[in-house]
BAVEXGU-466442 format. One record per atom (N, C-alpha, C): residue number from 1; residue in three letters; atom name; x, y, z. Coordinates in steps of 0.1 Angstrom, whole numbers, always signed. Example, Ala and Ser with C-alpha at 12.3 -4.5 7.8 and 13.67 -1.06 7.14 Angstrom:
2
1 | ALA | N | +132 | -57 | +78
1 | ALA | CA | +123 | -45 | +78
1 | ALA | C | +132 | -33 | +78
2 | SER | N | +128 | -22 | +71
2 | SER | CA | +137 | -11 | +71
2 | SER | C | +129 | +0 | +79
***
This chain:
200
1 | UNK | N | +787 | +585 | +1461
1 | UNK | CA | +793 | +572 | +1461
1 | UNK | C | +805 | +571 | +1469
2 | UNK | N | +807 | +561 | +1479
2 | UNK | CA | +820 | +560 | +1483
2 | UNK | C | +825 | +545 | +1485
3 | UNK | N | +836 | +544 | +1493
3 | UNK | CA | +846 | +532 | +1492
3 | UNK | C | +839 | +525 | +1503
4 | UNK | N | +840 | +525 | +1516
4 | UNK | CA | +835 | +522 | +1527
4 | UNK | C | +851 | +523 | +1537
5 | UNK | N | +861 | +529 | +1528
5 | UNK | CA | +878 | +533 | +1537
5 | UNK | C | +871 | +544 | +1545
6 | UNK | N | +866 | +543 | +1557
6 | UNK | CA | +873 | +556 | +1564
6 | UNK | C | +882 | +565 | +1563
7 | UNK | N | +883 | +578 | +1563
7 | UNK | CA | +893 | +586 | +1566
7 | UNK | C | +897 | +585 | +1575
8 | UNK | N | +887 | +591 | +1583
8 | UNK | CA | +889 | +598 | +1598
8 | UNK | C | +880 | +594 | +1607
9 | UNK | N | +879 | +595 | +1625
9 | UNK | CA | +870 | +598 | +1632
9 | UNK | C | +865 | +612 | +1636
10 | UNK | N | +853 | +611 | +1635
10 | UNK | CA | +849 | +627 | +1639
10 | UNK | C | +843 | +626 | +1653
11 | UNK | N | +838 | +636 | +1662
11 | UNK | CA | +829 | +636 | +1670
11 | UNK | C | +819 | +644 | +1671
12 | UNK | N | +809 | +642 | +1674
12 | UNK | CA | +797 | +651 | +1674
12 | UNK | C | +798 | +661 | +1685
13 | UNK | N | +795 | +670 | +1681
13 | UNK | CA | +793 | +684 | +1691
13 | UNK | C | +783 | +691 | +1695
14 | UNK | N | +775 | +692 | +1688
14 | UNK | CA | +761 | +694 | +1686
14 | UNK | C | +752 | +690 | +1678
15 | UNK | N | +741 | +690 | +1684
15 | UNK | CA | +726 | +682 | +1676
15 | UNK | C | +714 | +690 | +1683
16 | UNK | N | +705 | +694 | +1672
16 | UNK | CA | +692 | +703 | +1677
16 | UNK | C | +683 | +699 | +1670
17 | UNK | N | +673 | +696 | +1669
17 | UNK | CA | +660 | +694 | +1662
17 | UNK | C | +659 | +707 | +1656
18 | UNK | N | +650 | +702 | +1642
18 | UNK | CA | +644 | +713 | +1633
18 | UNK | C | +634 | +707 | +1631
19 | UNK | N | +624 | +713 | +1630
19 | UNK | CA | +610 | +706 | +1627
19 | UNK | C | +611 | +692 | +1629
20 | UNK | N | +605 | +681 | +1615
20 | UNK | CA | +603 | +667 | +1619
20 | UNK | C | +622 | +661 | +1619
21 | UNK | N | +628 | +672 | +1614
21 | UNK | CA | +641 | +667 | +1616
21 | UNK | C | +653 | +670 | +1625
22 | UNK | N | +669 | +671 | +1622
22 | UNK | CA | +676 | +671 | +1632
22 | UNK | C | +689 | +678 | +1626
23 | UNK | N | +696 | +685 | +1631
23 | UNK | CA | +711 | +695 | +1626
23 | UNK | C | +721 | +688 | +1636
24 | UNK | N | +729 | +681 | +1628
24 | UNK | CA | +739 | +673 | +1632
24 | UNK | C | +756 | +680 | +1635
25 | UNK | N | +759 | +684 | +1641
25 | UNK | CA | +776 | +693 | +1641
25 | UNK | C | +786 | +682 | +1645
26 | UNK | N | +795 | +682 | +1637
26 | UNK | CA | +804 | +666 | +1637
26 | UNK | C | +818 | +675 | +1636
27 | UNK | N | +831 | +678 | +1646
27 | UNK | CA | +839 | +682 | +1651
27 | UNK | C | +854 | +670 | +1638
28 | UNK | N | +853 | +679 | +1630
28 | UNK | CA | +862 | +668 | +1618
28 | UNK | C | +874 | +677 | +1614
29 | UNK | N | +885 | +681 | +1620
29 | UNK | CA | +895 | +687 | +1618
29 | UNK | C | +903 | +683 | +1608
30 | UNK | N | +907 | +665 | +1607
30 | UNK | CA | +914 | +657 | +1595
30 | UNK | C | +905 | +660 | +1584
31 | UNK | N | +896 | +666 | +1580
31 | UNK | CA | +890 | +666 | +1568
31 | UNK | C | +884 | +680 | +1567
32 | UNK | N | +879 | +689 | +1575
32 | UNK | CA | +869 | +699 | +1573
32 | UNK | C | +878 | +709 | +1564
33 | UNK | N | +891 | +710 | +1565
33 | UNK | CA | +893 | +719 | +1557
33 | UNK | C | +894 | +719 | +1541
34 | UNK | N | +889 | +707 | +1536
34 | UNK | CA | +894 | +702 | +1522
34 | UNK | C | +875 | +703 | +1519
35 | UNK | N | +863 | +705 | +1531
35 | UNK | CA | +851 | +704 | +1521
35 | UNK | C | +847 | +717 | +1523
36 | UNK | N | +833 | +716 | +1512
36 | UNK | CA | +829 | +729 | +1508
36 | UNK | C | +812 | +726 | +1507
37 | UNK | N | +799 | +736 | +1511
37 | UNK | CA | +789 | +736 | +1515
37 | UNK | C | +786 | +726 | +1498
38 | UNK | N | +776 | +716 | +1504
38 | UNK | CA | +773 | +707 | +1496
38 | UNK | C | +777 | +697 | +1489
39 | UNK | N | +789 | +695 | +1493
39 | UNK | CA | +800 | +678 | +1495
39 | UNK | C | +787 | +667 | +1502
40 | UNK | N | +792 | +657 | +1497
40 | UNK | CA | +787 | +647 | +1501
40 | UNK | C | +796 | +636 | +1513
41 | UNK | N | +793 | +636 | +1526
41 | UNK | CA | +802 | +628 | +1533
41 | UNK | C | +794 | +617 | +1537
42 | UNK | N | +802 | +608 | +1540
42 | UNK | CA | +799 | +596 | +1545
42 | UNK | C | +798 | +597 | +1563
43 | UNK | N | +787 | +598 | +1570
43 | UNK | CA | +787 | +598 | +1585
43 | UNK | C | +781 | +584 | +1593
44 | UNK | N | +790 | +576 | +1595
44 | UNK | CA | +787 | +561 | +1600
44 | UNK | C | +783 | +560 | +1587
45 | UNK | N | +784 | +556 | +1574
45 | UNK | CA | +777 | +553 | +1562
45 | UNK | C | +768 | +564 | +1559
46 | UNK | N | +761 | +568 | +1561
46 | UNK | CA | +751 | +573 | +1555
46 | UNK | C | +754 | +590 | +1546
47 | UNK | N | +749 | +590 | +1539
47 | UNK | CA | +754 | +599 | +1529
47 | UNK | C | +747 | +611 | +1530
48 | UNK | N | +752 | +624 | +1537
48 | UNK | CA | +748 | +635 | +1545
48 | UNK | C | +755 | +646 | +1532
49 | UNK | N | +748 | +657 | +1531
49 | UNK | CA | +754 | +667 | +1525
49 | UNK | C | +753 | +677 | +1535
50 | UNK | N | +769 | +685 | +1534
50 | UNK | CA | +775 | +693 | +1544
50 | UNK | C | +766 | +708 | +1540
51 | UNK | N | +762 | +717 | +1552
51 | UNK | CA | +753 | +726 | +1549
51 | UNK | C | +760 | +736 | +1558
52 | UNK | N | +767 | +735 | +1564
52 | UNK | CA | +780 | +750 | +1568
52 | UNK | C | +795 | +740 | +1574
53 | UNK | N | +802 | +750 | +1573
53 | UNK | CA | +814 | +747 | +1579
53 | UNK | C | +820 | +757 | +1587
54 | UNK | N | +828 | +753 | +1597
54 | UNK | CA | +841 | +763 | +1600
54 | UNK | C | +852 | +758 | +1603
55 | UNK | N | +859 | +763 | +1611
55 | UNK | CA | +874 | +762 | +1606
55 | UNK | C | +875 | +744 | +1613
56 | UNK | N | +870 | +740 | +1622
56 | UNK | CA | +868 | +724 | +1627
56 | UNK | C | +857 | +715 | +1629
57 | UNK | N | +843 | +720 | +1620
57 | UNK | CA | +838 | +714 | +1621
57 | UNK | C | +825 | +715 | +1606
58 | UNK | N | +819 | +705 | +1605
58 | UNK | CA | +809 | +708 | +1597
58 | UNK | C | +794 | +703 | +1599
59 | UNK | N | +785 | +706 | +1596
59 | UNK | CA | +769 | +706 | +1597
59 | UNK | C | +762 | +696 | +1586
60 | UNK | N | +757 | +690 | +1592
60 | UNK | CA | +741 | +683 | +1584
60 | UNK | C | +733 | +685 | +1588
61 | UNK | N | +723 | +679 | +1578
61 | UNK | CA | +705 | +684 | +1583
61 | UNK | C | +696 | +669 | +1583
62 | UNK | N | +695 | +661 | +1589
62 | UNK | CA | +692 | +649 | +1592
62 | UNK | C | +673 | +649 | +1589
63 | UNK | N | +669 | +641 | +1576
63 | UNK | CA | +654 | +643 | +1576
63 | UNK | C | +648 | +635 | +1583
64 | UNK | N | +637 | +639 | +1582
64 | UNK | CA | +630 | +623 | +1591
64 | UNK | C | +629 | +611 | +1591
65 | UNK | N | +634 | +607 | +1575
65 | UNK | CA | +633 | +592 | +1567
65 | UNK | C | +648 | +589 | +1575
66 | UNK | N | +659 | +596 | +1573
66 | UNK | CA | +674 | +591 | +1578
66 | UNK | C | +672 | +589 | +1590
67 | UNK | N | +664 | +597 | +1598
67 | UNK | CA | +663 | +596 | +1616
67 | UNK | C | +657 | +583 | +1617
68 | UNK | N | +646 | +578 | +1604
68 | UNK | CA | +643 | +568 | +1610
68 | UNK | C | +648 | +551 | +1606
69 | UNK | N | +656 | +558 | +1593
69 | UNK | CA | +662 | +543 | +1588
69 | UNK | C | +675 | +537 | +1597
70 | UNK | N | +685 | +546 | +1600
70 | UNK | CA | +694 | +548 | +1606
70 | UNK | C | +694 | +552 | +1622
71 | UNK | N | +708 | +546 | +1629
71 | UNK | CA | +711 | +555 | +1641
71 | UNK | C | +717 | +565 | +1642
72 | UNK | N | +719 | +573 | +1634
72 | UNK | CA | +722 | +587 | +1640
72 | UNK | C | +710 | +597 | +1647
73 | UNK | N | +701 | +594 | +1646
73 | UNK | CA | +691 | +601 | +1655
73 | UNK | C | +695 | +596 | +1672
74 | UNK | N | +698 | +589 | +1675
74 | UNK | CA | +704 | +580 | +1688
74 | UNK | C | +718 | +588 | +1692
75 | UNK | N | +726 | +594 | +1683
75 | UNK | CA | +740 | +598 | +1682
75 | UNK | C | +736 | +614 | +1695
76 | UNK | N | +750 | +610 | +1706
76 | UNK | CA | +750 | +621 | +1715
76 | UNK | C | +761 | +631 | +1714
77 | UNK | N | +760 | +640 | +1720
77 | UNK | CA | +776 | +648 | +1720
77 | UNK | C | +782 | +645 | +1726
78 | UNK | N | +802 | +645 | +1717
78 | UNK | CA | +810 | +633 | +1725
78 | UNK | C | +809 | +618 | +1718
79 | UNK | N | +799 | +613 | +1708
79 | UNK | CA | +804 | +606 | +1704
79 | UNK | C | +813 | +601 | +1693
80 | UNK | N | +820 | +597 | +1692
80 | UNK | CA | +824 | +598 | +1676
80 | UNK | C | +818 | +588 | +1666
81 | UNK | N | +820 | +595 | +1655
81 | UNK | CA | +816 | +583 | +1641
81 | UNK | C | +829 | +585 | +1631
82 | UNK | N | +821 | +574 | +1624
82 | UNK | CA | +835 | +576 | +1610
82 | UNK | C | +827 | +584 | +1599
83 | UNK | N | +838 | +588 | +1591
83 | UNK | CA | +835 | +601 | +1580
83 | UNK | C | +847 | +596 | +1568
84 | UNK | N | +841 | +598 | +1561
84 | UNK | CA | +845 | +593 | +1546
84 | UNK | C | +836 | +606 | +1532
85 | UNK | N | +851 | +612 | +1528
85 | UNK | CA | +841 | +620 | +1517
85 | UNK | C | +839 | +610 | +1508
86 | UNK | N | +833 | +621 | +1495
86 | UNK | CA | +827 | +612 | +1483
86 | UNK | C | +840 | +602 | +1473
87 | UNK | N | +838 | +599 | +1468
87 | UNK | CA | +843 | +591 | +1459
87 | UNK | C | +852 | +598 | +1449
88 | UNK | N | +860 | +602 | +1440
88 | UNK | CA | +861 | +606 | +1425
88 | UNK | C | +864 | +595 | +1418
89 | UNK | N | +864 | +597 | +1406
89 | UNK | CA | +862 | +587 | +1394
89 | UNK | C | +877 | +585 | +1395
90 | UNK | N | +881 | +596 | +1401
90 | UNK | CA | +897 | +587 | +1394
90 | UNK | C | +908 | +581 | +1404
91 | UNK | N | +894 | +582 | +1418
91 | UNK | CA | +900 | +576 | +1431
91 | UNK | C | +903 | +557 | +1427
92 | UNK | N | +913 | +553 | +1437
92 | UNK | CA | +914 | +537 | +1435
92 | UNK | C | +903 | +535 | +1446
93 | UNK | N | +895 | +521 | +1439
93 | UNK | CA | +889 | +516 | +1448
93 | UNK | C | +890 | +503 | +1454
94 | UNK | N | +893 | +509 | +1466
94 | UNK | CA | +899 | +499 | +1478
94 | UNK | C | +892 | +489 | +1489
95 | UNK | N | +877 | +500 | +1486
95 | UNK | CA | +870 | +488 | +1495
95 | UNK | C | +859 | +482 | +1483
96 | UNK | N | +844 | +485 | +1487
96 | UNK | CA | +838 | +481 | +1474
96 | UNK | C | +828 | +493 | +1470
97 | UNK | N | +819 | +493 | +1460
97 | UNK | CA | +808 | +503 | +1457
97 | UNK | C | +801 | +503 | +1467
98 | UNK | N | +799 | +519 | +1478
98 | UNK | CA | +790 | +519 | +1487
98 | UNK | C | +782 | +531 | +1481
99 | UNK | N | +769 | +532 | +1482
99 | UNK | CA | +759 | +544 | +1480
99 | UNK | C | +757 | +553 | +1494
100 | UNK | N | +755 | +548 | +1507
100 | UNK | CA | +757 | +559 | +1520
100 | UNK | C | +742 | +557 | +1523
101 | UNK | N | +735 | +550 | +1515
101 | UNK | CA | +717 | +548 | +1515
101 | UNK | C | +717 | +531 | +1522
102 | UNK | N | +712 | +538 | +1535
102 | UNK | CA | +709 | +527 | +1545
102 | UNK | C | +699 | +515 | +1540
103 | UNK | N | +701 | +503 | +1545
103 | UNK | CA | +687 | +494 | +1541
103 | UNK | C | +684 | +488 | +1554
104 | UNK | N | +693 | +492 | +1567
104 | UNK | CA | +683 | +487 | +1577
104 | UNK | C | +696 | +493 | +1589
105 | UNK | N | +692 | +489 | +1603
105 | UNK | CA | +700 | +486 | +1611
105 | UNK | C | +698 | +473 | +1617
106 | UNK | N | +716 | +473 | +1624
106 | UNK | CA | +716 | +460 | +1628
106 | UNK | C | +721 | +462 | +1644
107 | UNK | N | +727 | +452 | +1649
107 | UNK | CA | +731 | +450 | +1664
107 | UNK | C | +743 | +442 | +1667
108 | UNK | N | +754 | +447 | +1673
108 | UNK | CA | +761 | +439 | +1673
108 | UNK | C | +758 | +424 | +1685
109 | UNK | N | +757 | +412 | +1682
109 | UNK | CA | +754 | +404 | +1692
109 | UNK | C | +766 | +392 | +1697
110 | UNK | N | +779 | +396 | +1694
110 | UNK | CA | +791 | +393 | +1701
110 | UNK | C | +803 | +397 | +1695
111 | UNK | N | +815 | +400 | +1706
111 | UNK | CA | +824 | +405 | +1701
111 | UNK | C | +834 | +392 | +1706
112 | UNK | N | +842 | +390 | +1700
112 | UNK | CA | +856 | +381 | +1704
112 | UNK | C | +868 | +384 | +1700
113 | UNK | N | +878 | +389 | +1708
113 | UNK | CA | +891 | +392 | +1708
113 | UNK | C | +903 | +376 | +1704
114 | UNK | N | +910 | +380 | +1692
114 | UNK | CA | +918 | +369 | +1692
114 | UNK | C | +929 | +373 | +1686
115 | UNK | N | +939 | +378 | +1698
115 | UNK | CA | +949 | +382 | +1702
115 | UNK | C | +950 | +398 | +1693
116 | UNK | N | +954 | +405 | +1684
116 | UNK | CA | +951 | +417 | +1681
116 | UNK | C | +940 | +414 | +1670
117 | UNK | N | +932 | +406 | +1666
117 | UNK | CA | +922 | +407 | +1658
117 | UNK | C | +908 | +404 | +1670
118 | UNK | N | +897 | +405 | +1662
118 | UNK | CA | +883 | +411 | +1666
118 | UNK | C | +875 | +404 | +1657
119 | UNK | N | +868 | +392 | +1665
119 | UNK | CA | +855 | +388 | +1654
119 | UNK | C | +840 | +394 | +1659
120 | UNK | N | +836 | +397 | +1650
120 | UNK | CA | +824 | +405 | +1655
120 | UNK | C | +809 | +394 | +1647
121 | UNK | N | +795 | +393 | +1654
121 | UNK | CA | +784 | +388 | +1649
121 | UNK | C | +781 | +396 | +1646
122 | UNK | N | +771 | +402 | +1639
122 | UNK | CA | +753 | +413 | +1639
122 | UNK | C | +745 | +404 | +1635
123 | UNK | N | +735 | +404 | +1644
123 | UNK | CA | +720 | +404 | +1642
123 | UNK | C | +715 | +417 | +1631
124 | UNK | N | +709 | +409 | +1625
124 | UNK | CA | +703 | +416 | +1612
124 | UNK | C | +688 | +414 | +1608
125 | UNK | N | +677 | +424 | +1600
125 | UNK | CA | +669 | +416 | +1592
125 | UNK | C | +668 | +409 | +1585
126 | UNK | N | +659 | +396 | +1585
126 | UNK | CA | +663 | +381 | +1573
126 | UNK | C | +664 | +389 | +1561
127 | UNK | N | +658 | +400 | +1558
127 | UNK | CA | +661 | +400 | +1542
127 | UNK | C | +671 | +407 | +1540
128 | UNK | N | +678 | +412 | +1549
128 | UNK | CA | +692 | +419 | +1547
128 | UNK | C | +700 | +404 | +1547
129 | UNK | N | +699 | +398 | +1557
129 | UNK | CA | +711 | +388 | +1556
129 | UNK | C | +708 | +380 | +1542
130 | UNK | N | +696 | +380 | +1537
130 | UNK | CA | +691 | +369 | +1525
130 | UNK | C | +704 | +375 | +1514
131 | UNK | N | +706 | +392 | +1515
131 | UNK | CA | +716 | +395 | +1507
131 | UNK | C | +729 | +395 | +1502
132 | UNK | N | +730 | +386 | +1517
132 | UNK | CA | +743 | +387 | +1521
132 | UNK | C | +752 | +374 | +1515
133 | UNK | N | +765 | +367 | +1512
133 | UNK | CA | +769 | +354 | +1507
133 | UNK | C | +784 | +360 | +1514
134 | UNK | N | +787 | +347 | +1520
134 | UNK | CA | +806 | +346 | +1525
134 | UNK | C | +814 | +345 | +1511
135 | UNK | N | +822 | +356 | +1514
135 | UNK | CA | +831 | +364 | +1512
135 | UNK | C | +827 | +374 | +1502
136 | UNK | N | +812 | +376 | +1500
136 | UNK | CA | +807 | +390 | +1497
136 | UNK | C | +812 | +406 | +1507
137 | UNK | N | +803 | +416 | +1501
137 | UNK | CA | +807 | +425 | +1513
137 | UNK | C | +800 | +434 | +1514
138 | UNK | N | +798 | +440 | +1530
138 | UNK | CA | +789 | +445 | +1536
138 | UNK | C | +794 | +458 | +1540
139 | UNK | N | +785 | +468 | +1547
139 | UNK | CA | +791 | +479 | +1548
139 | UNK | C | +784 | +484 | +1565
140 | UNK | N | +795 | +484 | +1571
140 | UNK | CA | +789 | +486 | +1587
140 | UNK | C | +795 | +494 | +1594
141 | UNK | N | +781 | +504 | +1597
141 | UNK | CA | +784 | +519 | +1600
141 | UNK | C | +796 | +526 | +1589
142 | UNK | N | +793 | +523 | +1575
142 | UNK | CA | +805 | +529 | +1568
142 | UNK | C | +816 | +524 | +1565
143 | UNK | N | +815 | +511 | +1573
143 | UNK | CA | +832 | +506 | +1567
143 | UNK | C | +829 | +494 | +1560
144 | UNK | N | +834 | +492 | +1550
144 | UNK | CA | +835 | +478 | +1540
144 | UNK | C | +842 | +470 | +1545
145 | UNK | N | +837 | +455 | +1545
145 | UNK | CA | +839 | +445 | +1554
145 | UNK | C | +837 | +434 | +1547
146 | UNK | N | +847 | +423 | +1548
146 | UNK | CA | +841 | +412 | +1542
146 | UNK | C | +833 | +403 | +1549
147 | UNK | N | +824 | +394 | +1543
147 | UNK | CA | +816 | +384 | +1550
147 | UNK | C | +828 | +377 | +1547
148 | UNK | N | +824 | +364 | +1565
148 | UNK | CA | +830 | +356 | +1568
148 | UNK | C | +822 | +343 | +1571
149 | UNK | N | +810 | +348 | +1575
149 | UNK | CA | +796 | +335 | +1576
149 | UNK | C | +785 | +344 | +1573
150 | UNK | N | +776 | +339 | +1572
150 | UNK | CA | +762 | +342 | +1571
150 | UNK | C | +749 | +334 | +1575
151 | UNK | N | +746 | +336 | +1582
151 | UNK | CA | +730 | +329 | +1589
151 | UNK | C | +718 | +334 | +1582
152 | UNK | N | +707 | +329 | +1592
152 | UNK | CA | +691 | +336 | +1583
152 | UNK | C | +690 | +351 | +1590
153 | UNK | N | +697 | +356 | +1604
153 | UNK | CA | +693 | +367 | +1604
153 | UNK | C | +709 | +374 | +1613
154 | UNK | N | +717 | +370 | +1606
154 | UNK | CA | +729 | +371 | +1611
154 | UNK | C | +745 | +372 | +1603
155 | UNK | N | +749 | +378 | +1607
155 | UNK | CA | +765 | +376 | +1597
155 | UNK | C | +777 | +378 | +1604
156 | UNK | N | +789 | +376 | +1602
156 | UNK | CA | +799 | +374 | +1609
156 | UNK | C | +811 | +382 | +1606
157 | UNK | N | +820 | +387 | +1609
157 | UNK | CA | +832 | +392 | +1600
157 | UNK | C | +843 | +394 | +1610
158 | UNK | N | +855 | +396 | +1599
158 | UNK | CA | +867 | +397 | +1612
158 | UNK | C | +874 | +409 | +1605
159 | UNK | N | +879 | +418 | +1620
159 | UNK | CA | +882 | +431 | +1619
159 | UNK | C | +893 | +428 | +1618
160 | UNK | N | +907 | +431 | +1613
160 | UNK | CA | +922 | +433 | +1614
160 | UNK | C | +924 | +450 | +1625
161 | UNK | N | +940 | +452 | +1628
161 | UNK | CA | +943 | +460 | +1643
161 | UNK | C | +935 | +475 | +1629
162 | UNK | N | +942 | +472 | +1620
162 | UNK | CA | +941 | +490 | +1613
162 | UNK | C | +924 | +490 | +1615
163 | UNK | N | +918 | +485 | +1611
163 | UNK | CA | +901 | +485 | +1605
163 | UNK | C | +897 | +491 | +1623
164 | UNK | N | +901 | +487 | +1639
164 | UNK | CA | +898 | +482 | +1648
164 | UNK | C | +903 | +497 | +1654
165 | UNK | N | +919 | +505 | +1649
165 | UNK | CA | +921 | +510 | +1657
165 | UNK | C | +917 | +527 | +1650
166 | UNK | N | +912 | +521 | +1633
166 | UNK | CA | +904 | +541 | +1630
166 | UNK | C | +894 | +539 | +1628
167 | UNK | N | +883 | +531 | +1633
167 | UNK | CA | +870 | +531 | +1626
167 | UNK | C | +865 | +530 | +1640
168 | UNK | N | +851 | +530 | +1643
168 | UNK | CA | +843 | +528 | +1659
168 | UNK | C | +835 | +515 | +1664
169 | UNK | N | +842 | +506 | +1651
169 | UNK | CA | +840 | +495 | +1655
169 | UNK | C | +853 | +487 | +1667
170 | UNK | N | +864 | +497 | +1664
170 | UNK | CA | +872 | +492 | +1675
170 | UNK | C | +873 | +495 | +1692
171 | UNK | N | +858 | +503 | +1693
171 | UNK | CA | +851 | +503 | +1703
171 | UNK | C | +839 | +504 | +1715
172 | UNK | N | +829 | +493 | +1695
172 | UNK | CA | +818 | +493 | +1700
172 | UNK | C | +811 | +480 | +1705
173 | UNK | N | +806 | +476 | +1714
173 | UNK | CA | +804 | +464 | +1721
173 | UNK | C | +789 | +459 | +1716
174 | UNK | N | +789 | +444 | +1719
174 | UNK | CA | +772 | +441 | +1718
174 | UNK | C | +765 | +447 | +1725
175 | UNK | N | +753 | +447 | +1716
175 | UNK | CA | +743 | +454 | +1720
175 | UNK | C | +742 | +470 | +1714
176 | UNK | N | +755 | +474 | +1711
176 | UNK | CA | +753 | +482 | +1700
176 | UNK | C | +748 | +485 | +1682
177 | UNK | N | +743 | +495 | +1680
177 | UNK | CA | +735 | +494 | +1669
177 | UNK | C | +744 | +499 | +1655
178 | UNK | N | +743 | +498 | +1643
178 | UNK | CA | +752 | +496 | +1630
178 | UNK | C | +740 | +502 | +1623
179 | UNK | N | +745 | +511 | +1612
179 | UNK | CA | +738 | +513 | +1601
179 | UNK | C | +742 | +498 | +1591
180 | UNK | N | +734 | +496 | +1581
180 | UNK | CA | +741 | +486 | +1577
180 | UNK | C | +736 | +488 | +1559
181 | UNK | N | +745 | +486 | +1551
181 | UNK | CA | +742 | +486 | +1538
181 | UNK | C | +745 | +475 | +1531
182 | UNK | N | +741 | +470 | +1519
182 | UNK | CA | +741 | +455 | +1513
182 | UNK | C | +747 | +454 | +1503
183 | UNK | N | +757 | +449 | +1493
183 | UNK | CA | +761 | +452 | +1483
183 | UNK | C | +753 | +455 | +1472
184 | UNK | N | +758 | +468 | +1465
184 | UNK | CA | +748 | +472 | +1454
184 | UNK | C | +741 | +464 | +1447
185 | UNK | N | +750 | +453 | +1439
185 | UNK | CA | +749 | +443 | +1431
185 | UNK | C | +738 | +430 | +1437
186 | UNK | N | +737 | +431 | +1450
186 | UNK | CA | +737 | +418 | +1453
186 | UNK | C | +714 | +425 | +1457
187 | UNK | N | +719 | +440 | +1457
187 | UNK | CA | +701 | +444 | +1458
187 | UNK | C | +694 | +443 | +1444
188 | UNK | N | +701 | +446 | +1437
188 | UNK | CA | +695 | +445 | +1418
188 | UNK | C | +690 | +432 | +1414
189 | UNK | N | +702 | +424 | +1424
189 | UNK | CA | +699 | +405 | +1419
189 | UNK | C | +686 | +407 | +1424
190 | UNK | N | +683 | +407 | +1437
190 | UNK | CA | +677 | +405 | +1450
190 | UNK | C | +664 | +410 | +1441
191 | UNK | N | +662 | +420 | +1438
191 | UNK | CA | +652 | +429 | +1431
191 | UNK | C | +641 | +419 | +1419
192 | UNK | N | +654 | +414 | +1413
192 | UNK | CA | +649 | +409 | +1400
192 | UNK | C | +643 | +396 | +1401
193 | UNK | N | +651 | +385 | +1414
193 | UNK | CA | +644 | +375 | +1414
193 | UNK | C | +632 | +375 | +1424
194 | UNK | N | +633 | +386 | +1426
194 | UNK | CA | +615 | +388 | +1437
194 | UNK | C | +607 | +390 | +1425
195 | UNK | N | +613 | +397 | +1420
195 | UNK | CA | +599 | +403 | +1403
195 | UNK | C | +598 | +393 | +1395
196 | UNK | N | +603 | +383 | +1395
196 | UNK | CA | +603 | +368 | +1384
196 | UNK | C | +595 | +358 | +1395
197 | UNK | N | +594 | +367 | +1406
197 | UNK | CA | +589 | +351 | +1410
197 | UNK | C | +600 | +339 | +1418
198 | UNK | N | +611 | +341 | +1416
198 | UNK | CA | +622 | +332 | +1419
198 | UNK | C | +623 | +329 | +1435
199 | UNK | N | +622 | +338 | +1437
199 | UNK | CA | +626 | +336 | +1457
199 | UNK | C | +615 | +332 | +1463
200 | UNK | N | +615 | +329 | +1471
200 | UNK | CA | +604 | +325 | +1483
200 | UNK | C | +594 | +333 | +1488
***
């Protein structure tokens, strides 16, 4: 479980295929020395368990379901993502309940600069956005965000300078792609009034 606060930015160093899957090496010096093999981190959202370390960097093992719900199969060396360890119980929580378990990707389809703030669209799946409600909150590529609008296959939100200047949303343009997660609470609703029959 985590917050959707970023730590840190990492950058990828290496990536090799393994069978149907992939070995991720993510160059994280603000953090690598505080994990230990089998920590749970947060990489762009998605919730990876660390399988070696050294002194600056640590390893995932990417399966084939993550390669294909998510973009990190897309991810090059050189690029960076955000990293967030796990949660503890007795951490404050600052952003909202995230799980690191993708429900789709999305795209960013405009960016607007208004003066040091950043409004960003994404194009989304309708039943992701069905989840969505202004001033709920979403989790993109890992960072917790509030809704600001919401459309049938679309949502809106505004970045402040801090969110803009440690996360990789403060340098990713349209047309780029987002893991995207939905509020916990708002999948259980979502769950229950499909099984009653309720929704459309």
């Amino acid at each position: 479980m985590f917050t959707g606060l970023v730590e840190c930015l990492g950058t990828v160093c290496e990536r090799g295929f393994e069978g149907g899957g992939c070995r991720l090496t993510v160059e994280a010096p603000d953090i690598v020395a505080e994990l230990a093999v089998g920590e749970s981190v947060a990489v762009n959202g998605v919730c990876l368990t660390v399988v070696a370390c050294t002194a600056s960097t640590c390893s995932f093992q990417l399966g084939p379901e993550t390669l294909q719900r998510t973009n990190l199969g897309a991810l090059q060396c050189g690029e960076r993502v955000n990293l967030e360890r796990a949660l503890r119980l007795s951490d404050r929580l600052g952003g909202h309940l995230v799980q690191g378990h993708i429900d789709g990707v999305g795209r960013i389809a405009e960016r607007r600069t208004e003066g040091e703030w950043v409004t960003m669209e994404f194009i989304c799946p309708p039943d992701l956005a069905a989840q969505m409600a202004p001033k709920g909150s979403v989790a993109v590529d890992g960072v917790s965000l509030t809704l600001v609008e919401v459309g049938d296959d679309r949502f809106r939100v505004a970045l402040i300078p801090h969110t803009l200047a440690q996360t990789t949303l403060g340098f990713k343009g349209p047309g780029a792609t987002v893991n995207l997660e939905t509020d916990l609470l708002a999948k259980y609703v979502w769950k229950y009034l499909a099984a009653m029959k309720i929704l459309p």
